[in-house]
TITI-142893 format. One record per residue: residue in three letters; x negated, y negated, z negated of N, C-alpha, C, O, CB in turn. Coordinates in pm, whole numbers, plus 50000, padded with zeros to 5 digits. Glycine has a CB too. Layout:
lopa;n.east;n.north;n.up;ca.east;ca.north;ca.up;c.east;c.north;c.up;o.east;o.north;o.up;cb.east;cb.north;cb.up
ALA;X;Y;Z;X;Y;Z;X;Y;Z;X;Y;Z;X;Y;Z
...
This chain:
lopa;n.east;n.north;n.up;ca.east;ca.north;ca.up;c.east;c.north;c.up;o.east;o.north;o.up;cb.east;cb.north;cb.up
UNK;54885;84195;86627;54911;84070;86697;55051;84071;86760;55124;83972;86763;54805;84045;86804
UNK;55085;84195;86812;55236;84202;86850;55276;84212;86780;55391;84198;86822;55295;84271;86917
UNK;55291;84236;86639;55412;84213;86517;55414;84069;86491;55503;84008;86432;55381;84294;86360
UNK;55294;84015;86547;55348;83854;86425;55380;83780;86564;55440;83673;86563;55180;83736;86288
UNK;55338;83840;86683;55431;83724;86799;55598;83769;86806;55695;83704;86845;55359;83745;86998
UNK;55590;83881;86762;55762;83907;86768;55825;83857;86647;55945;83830;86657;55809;84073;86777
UNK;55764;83837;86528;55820;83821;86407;55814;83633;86471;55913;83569;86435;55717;83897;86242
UNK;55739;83574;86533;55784;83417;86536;55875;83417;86634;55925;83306;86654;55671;83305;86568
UNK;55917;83515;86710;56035;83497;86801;56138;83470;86713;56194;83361;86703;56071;83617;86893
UNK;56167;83592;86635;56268;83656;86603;56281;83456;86475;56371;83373;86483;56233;83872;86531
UNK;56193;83452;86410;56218;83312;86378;56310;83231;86397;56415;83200;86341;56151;83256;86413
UNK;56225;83188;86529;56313;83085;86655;56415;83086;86646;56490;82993;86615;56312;83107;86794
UNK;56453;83250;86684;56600;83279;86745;56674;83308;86652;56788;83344;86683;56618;83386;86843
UNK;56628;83303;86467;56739;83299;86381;56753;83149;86340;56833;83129;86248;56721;83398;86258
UNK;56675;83015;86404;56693;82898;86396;56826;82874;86497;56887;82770;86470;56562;82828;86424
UNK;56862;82928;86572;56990;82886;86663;57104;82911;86624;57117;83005;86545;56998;82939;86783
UNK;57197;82852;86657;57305;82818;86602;57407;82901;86689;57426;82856;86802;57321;82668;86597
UNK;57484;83031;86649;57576;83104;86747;57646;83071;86802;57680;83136;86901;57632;83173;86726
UNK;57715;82935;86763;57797;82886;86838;57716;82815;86999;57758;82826;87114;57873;82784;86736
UNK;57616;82759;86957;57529;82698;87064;57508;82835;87147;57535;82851;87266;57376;82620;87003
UNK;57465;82912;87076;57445;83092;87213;57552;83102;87244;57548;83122;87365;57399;83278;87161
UNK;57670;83102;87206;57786;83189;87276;57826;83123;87364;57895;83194;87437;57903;83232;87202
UNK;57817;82953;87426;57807;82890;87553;57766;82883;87640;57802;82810;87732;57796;82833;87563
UNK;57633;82995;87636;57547;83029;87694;57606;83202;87744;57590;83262;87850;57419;83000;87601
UNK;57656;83229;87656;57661;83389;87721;57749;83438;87810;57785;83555;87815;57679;83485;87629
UNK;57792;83336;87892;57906;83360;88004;57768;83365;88142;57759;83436;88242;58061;83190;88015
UNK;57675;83254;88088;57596;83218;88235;57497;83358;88233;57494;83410;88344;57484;83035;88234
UNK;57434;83413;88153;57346;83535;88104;57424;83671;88168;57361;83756;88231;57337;83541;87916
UNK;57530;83678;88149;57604;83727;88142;57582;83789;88285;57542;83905;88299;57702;83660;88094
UNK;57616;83688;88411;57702;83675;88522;57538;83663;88569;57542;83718;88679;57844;83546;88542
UNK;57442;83635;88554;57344;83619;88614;57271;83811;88612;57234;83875;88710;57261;83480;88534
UNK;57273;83855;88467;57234;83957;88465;57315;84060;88581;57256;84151;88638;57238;83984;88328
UNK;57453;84030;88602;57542;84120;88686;57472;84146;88814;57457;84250;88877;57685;84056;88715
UNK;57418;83978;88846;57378;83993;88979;57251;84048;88990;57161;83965;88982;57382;83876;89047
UNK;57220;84153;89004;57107;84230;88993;56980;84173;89135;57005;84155;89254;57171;84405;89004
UNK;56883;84161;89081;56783;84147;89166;56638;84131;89078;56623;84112;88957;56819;84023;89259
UNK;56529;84148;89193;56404;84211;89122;56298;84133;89093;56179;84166;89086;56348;84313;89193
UNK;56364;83995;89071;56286;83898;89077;56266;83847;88870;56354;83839;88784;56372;83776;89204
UNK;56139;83828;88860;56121;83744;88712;56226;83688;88660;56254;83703;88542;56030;83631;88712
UNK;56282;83632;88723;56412;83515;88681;56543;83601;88616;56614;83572;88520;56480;83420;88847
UNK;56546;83744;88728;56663;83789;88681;56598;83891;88515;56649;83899;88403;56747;83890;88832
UNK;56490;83944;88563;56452;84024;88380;56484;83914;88268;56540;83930;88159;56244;84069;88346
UNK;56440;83818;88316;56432;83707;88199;56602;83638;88133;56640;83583;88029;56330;83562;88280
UNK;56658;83676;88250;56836;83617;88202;56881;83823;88131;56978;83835;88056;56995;83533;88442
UNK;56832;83897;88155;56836;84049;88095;56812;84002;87931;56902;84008;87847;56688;84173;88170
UNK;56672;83953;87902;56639;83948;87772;56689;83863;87717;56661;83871;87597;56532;83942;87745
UNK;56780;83745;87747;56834;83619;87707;56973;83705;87680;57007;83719;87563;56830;83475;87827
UNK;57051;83761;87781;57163;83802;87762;57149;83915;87600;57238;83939;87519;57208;83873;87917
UNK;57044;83952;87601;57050;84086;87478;56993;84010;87337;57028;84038;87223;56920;84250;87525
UNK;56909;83920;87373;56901;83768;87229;57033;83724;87223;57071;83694;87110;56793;83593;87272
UNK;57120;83712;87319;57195;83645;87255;57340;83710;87213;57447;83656;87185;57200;83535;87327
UNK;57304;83833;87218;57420;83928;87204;57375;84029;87050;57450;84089;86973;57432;84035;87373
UNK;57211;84014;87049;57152;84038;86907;57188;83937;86773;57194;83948;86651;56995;84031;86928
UNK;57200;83875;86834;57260;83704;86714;57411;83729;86671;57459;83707;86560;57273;83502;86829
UNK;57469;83775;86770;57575;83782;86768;57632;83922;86704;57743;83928;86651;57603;83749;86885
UNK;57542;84033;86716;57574;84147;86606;57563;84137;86482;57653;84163;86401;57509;84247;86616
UNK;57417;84086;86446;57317;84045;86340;57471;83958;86285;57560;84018;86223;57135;83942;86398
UNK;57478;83836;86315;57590;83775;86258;57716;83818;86188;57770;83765;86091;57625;83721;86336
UNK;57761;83947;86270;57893;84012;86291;57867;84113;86163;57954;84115;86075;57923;84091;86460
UNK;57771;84183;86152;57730;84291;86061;57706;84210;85885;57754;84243;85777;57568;84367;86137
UNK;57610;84090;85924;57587;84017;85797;57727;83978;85759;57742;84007;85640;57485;83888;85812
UNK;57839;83923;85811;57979;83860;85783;58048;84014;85704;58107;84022;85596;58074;83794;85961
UNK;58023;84091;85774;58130;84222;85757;58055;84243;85608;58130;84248;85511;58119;84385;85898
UNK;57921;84253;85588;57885;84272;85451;57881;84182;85338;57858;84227;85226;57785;84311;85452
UNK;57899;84074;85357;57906;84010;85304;58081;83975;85210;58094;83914;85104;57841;83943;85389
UNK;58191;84039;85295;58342;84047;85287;58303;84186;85200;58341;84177;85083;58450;84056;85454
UNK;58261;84266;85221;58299;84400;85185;58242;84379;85032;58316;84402;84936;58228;84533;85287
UNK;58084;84327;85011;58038;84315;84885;58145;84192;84768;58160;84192;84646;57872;84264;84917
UNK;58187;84124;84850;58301;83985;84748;58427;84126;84758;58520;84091;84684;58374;83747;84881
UNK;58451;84228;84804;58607;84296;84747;58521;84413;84632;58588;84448;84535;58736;84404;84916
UNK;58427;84451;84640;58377;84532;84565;58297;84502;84454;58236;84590;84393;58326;84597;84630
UNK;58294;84368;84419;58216;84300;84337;58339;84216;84239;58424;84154;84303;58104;84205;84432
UNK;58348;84213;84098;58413;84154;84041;58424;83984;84075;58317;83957;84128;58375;84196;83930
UNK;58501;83870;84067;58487;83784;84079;58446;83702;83970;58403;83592;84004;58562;83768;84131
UNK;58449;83728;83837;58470;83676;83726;58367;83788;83630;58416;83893;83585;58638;83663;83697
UNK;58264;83761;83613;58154;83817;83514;58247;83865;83371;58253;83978;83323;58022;83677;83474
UNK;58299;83770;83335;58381;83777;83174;58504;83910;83197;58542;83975;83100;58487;83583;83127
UNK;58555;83936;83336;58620;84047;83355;58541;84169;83316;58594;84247;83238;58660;84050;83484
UNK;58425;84192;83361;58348;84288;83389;58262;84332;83234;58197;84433;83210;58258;84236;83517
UNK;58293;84214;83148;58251;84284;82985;58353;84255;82910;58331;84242;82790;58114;84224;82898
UNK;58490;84235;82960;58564;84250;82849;58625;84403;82800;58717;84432;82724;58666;84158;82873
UNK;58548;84469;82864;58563;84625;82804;58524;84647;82680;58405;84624;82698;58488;84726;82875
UNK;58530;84667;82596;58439;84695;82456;58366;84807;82514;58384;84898;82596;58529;84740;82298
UNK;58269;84759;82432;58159;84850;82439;58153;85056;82397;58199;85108;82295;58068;84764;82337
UNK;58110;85101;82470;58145;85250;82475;58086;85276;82287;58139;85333;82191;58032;85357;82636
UNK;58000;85226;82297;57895;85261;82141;57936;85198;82041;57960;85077;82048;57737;85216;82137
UNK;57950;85265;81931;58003;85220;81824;57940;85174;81728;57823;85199;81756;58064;85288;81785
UNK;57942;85101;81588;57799;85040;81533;57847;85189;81397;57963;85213;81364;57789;84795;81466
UNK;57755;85245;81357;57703;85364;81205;57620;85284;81150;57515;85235;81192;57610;85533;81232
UNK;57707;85269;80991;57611;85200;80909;57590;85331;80811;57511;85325;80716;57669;85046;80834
């Protein structure tokens, strides 16, 4: 039951839009600084680390995504215009 309530979080929070979080992560931010032991402040803790998880998740998917387009041919017809290693024996 705790895997599928975290798996509909995690949902949610890949429905948001980073740009919409990162307007948010100045107030998370500055709220988490101010430390105190009240519900309100754990809860701006877990908001500040959602919205700093979006923001890796994002950062890591971009970086792989660059690295696989330089290591990946662009043009299929490049990638067989090698002749073939095997030769035809009649």
């Amino acid at each position: 039951m705790l895997e599928k309530v975290l798996d509909d979080i995690a949902e949610k929070i890949l429905a948001f839009d980073e740009s919409s979080l990162a307007g948010l992560w100045g107030k998370y931010k500055n709220k988490m600084e101010q430390f105190d032991t009240t519900k309100e402040w754990e809860k701006a803790v877990i908001i500040f680390f959602i919205i700093n998880s979006v923001r890796v998740k994002n950062h890591i998917f971009n970086e792989q995504i660059i690295h696989r387009q330089k290591n990946e041919p662009n043009d299929k017809k490049t990638q067989n215009s090698k002749p073939p290693y095997l030769k035809l024996v009649k």
